[in-house]
C-alpha positions in Angstrom: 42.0 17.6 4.3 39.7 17.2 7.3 36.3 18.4 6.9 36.2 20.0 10.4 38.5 20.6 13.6 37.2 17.1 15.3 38.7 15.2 12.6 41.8 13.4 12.8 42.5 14.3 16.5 43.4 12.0 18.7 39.9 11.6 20.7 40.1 10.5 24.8 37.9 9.1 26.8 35.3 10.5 28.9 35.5 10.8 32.6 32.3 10.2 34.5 31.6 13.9 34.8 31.9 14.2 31.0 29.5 10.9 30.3 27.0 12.4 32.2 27.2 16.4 30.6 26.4 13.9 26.8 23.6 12.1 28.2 22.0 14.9 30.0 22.7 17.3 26.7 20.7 14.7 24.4 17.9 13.8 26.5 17.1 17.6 27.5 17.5 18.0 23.7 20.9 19.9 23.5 20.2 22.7 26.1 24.1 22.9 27.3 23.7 24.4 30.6 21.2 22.4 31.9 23.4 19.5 31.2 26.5 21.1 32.5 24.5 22.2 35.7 23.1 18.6 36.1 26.4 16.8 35.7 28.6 19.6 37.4 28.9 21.2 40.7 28.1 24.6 38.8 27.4 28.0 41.7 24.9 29.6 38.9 23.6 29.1 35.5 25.9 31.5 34.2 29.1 29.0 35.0 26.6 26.7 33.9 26.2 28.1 30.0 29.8 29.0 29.9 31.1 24.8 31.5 28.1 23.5 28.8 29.8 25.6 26.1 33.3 25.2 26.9 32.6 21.3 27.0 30.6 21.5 23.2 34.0 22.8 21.9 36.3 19.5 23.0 36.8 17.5 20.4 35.8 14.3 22.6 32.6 15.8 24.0 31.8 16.7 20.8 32.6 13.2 19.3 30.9 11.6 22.0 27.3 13.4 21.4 27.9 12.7 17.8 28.7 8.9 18.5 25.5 8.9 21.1 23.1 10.6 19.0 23.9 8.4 16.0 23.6 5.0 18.4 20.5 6.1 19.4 19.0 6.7 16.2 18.6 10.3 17.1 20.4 11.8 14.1 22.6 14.7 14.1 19.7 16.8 11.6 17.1 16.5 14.5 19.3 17.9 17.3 20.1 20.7 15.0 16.8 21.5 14.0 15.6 21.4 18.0 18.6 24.1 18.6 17.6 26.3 15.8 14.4 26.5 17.0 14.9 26.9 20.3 17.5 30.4 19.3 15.2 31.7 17.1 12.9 32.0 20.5 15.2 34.1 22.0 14.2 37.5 23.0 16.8 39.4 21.7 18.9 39.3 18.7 21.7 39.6 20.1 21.4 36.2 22.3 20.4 34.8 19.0 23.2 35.4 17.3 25.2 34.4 20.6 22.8 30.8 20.3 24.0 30.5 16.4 27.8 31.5 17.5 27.2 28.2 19.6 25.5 25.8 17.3 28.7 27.0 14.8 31.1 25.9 17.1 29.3 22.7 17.5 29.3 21.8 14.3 32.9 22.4 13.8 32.1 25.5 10.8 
């Protein structure tokens, strides 16, 4: 039984575009819209959270910042400690429950 929906999928590889949303998400420390708005011709932030989001839920995007973080000796613990921390400064509830919704989805739970 696989332990989460990224396991045993048939993983593909990254366009350029794609390469670039990983890198950017790790070393901004896993703020998705920056990434996607840094990597993507994006008209706002808003198509920038909902491209960085929609991109954290591919199973090879997903694999990738998984592979990346690990290579780098960044591991997966850290990244998810930096994200919790950075929702539980959100002004409103309701945007931190949207940020948890996210890290969730992430994590494949």
């Amino acid at each position: 039984m696989p332990k989460n929906q990224y396991d045993n999928k048939r993983i593909r590889p990254l366009t350029a575009s794609e390469r670039e949303f990983v890198l950017a998400y790790i070393a901004n420390g896993g703020n998705a819209t920056q990434a996607a708005l840094s990597a993507y011709t994006c008209s706002s932030t808003q198509s920038g959270s909902v491209m960085g989001s929609r991109l954290l839920r591919s199973p090879h995007i997903h694999a990738a910042v998984e592979a990346a973080m690990n290579q780098s000796g960044y591991p997966i613990v850290k990244v998810i400690q930096k994200l919790c921390d950075r929702v539980n400064r959100e002004p409103t509830l309701m945007r931190q429950l949207k940020g948890y919704e996210m890290l969730f989805k992430l994590l494949g739970l």
